[in-house]
C-alpha positions, -999 to +999 in steps of 0.1 A: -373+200+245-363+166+237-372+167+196-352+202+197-322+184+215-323+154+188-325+179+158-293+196+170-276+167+176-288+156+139-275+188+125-241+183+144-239+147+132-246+161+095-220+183+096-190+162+114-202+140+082-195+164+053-163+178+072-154+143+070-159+138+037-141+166+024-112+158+042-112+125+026-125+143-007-089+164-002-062+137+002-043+122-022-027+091-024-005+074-048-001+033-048+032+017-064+027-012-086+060-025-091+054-052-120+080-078-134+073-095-165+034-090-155+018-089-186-010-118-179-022-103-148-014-063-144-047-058-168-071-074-139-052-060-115-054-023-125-091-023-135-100-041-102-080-013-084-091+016-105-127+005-103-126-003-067-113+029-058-137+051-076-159+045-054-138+062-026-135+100-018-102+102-020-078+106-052-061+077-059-031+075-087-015+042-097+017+038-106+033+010-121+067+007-127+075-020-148+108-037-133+130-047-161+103-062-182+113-084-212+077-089-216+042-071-231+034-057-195+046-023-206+020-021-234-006-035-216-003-011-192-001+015-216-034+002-231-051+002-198-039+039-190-058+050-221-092+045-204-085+057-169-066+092-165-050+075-127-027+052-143+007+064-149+037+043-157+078+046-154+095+017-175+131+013-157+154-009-167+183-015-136+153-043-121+149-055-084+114-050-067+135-027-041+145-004-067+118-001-085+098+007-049+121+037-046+118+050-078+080+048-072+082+064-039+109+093-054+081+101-081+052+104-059+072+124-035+077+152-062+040+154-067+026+158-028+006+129-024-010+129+011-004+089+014+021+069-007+024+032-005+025+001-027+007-034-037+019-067-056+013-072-094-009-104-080-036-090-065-030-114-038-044-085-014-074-076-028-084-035-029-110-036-004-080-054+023-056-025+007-082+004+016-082-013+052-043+003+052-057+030+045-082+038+070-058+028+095-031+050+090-053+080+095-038+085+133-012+072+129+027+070+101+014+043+080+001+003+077+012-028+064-008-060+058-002-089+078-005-128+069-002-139+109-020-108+128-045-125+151-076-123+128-057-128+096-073-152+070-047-164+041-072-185+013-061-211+001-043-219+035-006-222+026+012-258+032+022-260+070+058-262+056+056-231+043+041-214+071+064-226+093+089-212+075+075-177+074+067-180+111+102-190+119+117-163+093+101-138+106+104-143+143+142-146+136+142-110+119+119-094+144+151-104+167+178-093+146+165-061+142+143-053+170+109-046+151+078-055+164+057-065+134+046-106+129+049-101+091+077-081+078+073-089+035+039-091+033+037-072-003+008-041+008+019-011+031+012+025+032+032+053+045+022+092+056+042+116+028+063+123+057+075+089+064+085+081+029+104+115+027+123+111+054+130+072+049+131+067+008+171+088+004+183+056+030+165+028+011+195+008-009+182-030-008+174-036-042+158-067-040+134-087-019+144-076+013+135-040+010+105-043+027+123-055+060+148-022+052+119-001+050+108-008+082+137-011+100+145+027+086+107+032+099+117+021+131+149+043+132+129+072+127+100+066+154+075+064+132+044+049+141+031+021+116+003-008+125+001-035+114-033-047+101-046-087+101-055-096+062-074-113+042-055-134+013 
């Protein structure tokens, strides 16, 4: 009675497992790589991702838009693209990180990507911290990396200057506009298709800031994003 029990609990398991797994099999997501003048480190950075990522069910398409480059990084990334069919590229010229966010998000929204978000040229967050994002956004609108989550390990520790500052900055937007997150810019997030369809036509901070507009529109919109302790 027993071993019959455990064998139909084993067959249960088995199949929860390969339901699982096609789901993930099934969903697509798109990362932005918005990339200014990039050309000595978007070649790490892509193969790192790409390779990374292969080893994930899901289908994972990288897009980097090159930001007003007056470098080589359009080339290089053009090189790159040759040997991995994920890589796609849009070479704007108006600039700002902002704008060239959008433009990634407008892209991926005409192709029905499950999950669309977007990571720094710098690889400061490192794929397997990225994928973190994405397994916590499955019940939930989306997931951004955070520097001072409790847990959160930055490497090299940053001066204590400098982390005050962010602290401080931080803390004083969290009260300006009422959002609840400890780290507003910390360059890694990831969004449900829904959340970036519904927030991208309001986004019009062209620079730096955009990530603190992109949550504040979140926020507008009751979506539910968490915010996840990283490493750095």
């Amino acid at each position: 009675m027993i071993s019959t029990t455990l064998n139909y609990l084993k067959q249960i398991f088995f199949i929860v497992l390969f339901f699982t797994d096609l789901t993930q099999a099934n969903t697509k997501i798109c990362i932005v790589i918005p990339a200014y003048n990039e050309e000595a480190r978007i070649e790490k950075t892509l193969n790192e991702y790409v390779n990374y990522f292969k080893t994930k069910t899901e289908k994972t398409t990288f897009l980097v838009v090159a930001n007003n480059c007056s470098d080589h990084t359009v080339d290089v990334v053009k090189q790159v693209a040759k040997k991995h069919c994920n890589i796609e590229l849009l070479d704007i010229k108006p600039g700002g990180k902002g704008f060239a966010v959008k433009q990634g998000f407008l892209w991926a929204l005409n192709r029905k990507f499950d999950l669309i978000g977007f990571v720094d040229a710098d690889m400061a967050t490192l794929p397997k911290y990225f994928y973190d994002l994405i397994e916590a956004s499955k019940d939930c609108d989306g997931a951004i990396a955070s520097r001072y989550a409790p847990g959160a390990n930055v490497e090299p520790s940053r001066p204590w200057m400098k982390k005050i500052f962010g602290k401080m900055y931080n803390w004083s937007l969290r009260k300006q506009f009422g959002l609840p997150y400890l780290d507003t810019q910390c360059g890694a997030k990831i969004f449900t298709h829904d959340t970036i369809a519904k927030v991208t036509p309001d986004m019009q901070e062209i620079g730096w800031a955009f990530d603190l507009e992109l949550l504040y529109l979140c926020e507008l919109e009751g979506k539910k994003i968490k915010e996840v302790a990283t490493t750095r």
